[in-house]
C-alpha positions in Angstrom: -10.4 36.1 -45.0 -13.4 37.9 -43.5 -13.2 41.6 -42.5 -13.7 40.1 -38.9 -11.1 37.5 -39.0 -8.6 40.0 -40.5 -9.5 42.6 -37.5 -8.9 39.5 -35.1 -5.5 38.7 -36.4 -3.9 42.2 -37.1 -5.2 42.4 -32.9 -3.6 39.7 -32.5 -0.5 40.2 -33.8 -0.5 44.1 -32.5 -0.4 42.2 -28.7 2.5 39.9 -29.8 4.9 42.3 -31.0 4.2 44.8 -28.2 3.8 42.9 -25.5 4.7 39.3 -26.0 7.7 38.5 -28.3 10.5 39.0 -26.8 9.6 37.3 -23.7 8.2 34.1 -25.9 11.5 34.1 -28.3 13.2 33.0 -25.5 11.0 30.9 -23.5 8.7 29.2 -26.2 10.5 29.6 -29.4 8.6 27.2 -31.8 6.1 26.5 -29.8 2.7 27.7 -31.0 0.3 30.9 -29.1 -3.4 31.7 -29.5 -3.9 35.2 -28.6 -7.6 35.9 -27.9 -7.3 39.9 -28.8 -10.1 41.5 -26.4 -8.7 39.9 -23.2 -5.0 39.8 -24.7 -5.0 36.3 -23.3 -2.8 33.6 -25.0 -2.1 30.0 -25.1 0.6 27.7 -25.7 0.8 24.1 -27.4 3.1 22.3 -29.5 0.5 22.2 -32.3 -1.6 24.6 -33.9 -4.7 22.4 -32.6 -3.5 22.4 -29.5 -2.9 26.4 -29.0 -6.3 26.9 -30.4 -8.2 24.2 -28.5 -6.6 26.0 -25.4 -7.8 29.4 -26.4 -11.6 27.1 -27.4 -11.9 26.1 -24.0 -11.5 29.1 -22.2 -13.3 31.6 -24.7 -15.5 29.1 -26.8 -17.4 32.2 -28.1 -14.2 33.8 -29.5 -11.7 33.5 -32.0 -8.5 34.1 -31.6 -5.6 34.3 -33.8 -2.6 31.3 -33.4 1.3 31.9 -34.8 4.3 30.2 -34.3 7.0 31.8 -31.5 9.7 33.5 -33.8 8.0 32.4 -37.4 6.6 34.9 -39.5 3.8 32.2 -40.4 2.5 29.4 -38.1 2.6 26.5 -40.7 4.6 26.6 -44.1 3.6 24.9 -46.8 5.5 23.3 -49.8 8.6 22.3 -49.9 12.8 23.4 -50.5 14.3 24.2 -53.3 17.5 22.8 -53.8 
C-alpha cells in the first residue's frame, strides 16, 4: 500500500470510529461505507463496488477508503476451519 493510500485509510477510519460507528452499527450493519476523508463524506451500498462507485461519482478526483459496517475488514478471504 502507498504512503498516500495508507494516509487515506487511517483518515478514514479515524472519521468512522469517532463520528460514524455507532450510529451505522445500528442502522447499516453489513452494509458497506466509502468515507472520502477530506470532506468526511460517506457512502453506502450493499457491495464494495457499489460504496465506492458512490463515493467515484461524487468525488471522481478522490479516493476514499470503503469497510464493512461492524467488520474489522470489508471482504474476508479464505475459508473456515472446521
Amino acid at each position: 500500500m502507498s504512503q498516500t493510500s495508507e494516509n487515506i485509510a487511517d483518515r478514514a477510519k479515524r472519521i468512522y470510529r469517532e463520528r460514524l460507528q455507532t450510529t451505522l452499527e445500528q442502522s447499516h450493519l453489513n452494509e458497506f461505507v466509502a468515507i472520502e476523508p477530506i470532506s468526511g463524506d460517506y457512502f453506502f451500498g450493499k457491495t464494495l463496488s457499489e460504496a465506492i462507485g458512490a463515493s467515484r461519482r461524487k468525488y471522481p478526483d478522490r479516493l476514499a477508503h470503503a469497510l464493512r459496517v461492524g467488520h474489522e475488514a470489508a471482504i474476508h478471504l479464505g475459508s473456515r476451519l472446521r
